[in-house]
C-alpha positions in Angstrom: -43.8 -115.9 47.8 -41.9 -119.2 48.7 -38.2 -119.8 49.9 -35.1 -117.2 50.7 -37.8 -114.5 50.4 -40.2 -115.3 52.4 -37.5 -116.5 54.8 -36.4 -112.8 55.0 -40.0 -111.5 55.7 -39.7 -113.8 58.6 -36.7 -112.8 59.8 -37.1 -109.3 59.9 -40.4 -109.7 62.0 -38.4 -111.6 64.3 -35.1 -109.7 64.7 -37.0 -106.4 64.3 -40.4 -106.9 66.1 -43.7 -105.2 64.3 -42.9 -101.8 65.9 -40.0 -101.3 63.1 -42.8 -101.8 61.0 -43.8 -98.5 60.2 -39.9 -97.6 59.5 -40.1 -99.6 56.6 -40.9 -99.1 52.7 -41.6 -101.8 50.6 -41.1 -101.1 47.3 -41.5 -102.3 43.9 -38.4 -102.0 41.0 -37.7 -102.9 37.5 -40.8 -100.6 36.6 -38.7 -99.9 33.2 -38.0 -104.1 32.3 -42.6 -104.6 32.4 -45.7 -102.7 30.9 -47.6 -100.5 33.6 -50.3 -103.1 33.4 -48.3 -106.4 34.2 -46.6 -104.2 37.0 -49.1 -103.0 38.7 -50.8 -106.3 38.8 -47.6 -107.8 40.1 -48.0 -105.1 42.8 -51.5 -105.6 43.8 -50.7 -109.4 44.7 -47.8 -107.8 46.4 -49.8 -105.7 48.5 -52.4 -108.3 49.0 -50.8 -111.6 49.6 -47.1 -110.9 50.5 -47.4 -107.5 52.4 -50.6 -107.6 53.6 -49.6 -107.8 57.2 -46.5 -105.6 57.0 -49.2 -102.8 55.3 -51.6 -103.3 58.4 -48.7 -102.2 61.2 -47.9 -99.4 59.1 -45.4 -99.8 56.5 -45.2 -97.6 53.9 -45.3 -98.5 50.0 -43.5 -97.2 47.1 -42.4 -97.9 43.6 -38.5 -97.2 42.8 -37.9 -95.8 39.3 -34.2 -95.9 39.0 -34.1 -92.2 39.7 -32.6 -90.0 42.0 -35.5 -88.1 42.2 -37.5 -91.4 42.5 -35.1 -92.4 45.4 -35.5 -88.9 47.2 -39.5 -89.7 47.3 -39.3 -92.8 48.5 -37.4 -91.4 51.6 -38.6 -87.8 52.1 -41.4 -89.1 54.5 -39.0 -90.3 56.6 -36.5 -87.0 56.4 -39.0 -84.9 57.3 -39.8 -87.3 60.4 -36.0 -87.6 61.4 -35.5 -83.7 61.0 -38.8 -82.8 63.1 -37.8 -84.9 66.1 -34.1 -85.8 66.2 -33.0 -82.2 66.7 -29.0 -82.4 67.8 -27.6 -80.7 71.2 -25.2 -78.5 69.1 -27.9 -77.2 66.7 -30.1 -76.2 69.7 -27.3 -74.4 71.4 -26.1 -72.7 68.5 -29.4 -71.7 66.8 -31.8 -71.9 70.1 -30.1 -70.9 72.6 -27.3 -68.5 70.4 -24.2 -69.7 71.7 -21.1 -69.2 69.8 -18.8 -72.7 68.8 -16.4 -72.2 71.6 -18.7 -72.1 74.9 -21.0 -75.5 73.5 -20.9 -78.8 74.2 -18.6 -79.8 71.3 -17.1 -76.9 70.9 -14.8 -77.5 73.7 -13.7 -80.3 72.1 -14.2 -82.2 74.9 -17.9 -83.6 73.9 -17.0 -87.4 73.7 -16.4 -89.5 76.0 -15.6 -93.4 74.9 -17.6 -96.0 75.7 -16.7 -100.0 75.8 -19.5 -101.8 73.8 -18.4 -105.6 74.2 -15.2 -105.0 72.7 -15.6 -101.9 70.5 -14.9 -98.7 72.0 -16.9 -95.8 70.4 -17.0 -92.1 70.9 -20.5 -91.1 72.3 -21.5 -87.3 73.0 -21.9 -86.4 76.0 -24.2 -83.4 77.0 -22.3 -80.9 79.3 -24.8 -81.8 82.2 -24.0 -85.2 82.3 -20.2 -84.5 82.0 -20.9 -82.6 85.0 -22.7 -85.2 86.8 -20.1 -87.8 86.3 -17.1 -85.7 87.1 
């Protein structure tokens, strides 16, 4: 791999840093415009030469197949993650805990607060309990 893309492998590792690593998929296209046998020795050199170290800290491979359901593979692994751990306030209170829309944290209406980021101001939500500690 020579020039812009190689210059964007580098970039990534630098604005990124290796632990964003193992968010990534590298994956392969045009599997339609080459015979299975060209493509999959395209791949291997991939894999060997060009994404050897991204492969070693994690990042996942994949082969794109201009499908939907091709596209839905390639990211399931990472749904699957995002749903297991990124759980939302309002889903707990309303599932876990079995409180009705009103009495939440959003359902007040009240559940963002804005926040200055340089100079962008954005709605962030608040949990009631640090609403509480800041009022």
């Amino acid at each position: 791999m020579a020039g812009t893309p190689l210059k964007n492998l580098r970039l990534f590792h630098e604005i990124c840093g290796e632990k964003s690593f193992k968010n990534v998929i590298l994956t392969t296209t045009m599997w339609d415009e080459v015979d299975s046998e060209t493509g999959e020795i395209r791949e291997e050199e991939w894999k060997r030469i060009y994404w050897k170290p991204m492969i070693a800290r994690d990042s996942r491979i994949g082969r794109f197949l201009g499908t939907r359901d091709s596209a839905l593979h390639l990211i399931a692994p990472f749904l699957d993650e995002a749903s297991g751990r990124n759980e939302l306030l309002l889903q707990k209170e309303l599932v876990d805990l079995d409180l009705k829309l009103g009495p939440n944290s959003c359902g007040s209406g009240s559940c963002f607060r804005n926040v200055t980021i340089g100079e962008t101001t954005a709605g962030i939500a608040t949990p009631n309990t640090e609403r509480a500690k800041k009022s």
